[in-house]
ROPA-784948 format. One record per residue (C-alpha): residue number from 1; residue in one letter; x, y, z. Coordinates in steps of 0.5 Angstrom, whole numbers, plus 500, padded with zeros to 3 digits. Each point is the difference from the previous one (the first is absolute). Layout:
% ROPA-784948
    i  aa   px   py   pz
  NUM   A    X    Y    Z
...
//
This chain:
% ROPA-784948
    i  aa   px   py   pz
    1   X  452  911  571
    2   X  505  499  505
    3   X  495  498  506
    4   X  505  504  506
    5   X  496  496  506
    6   X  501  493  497
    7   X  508  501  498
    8   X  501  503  507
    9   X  496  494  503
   10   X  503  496  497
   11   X  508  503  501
   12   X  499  498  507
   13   X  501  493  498
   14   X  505  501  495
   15   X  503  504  495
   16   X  497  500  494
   17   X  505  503  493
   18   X  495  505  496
   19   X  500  496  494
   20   X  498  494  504
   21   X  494  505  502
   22   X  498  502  494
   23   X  500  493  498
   24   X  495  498  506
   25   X  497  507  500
   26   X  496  498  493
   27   X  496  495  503
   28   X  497  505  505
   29   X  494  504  499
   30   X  496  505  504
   31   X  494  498  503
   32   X  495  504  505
   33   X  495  497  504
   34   X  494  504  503
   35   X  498  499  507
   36   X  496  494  500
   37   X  502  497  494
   38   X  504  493  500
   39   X  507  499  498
   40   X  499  493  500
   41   X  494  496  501
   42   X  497  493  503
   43   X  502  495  494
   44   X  504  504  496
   45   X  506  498  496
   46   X  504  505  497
   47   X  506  500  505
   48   X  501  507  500
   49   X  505  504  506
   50   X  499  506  501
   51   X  504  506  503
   52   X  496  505  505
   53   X  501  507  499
   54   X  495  503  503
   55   X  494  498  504
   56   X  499  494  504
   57   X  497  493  498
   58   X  497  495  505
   59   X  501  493  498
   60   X  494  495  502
   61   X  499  492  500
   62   X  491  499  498
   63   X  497  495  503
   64   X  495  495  497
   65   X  495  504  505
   66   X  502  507  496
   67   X  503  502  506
   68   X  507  504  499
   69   X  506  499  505
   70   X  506  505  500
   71   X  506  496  499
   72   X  505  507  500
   73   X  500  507  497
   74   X  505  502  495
   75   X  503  508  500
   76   X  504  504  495
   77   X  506  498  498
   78   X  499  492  500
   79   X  498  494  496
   80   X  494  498  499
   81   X  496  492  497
   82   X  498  494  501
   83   X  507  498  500
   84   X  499  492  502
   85   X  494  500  495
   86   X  505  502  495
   87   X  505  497  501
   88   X  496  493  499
   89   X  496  503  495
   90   X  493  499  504
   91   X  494  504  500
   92   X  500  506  506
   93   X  498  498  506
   94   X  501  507  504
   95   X  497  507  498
   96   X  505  506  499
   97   X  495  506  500
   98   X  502  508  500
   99   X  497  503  506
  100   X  504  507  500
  101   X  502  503  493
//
């Protein structure tokens, strides 16, 4: 697959060499989220990125209460995880969840 909205996402930053890409372009998959399902969850630790292509996802911090606080939206053509939690190896402290498909 060449995944024509992430190359062209990612050209706004640098040119990428097609070999480069079809390198990267191996590590990437598919993947569709239905309204209302998670794409990260509170404590996960999978360190997934995505790439919104269609849809829109809010991305929330959960309380001790269970109460949900929107941090932010995530629209087509942007990335989307729970990037510091990643990058710290920790468990997910924010929901990401599709609200349109």
């Amino acid at each position: 697959m060449t995944f024509p909205e992430l190359q062209q996402f990612f050209s706004q930053y640098s040119d990428i060499p097609p070999e480069e890409w079809t390198d990267f372009s191996t590590f990437v998959r598919t993947q569709f989220i239905s309204r209302d399902e998670s794409f990260i969850s509170l404590g996960d630790t999978n360190g997934h990125i995505g790439f919104v292509v269609k849809g829109l996802f809010r991305v929330c911090y959960i309380d001790s209460d269970g109460g949900r606080f929107i941090r932010n939206f995530c629209a087509e053509g942007t990335l989307i995880s729970a990037y510091t939690e990643a990058l710290q190896e920790k468990p997910a402290e924010i929901e990401i969840q599709a609200i349109e498909h």
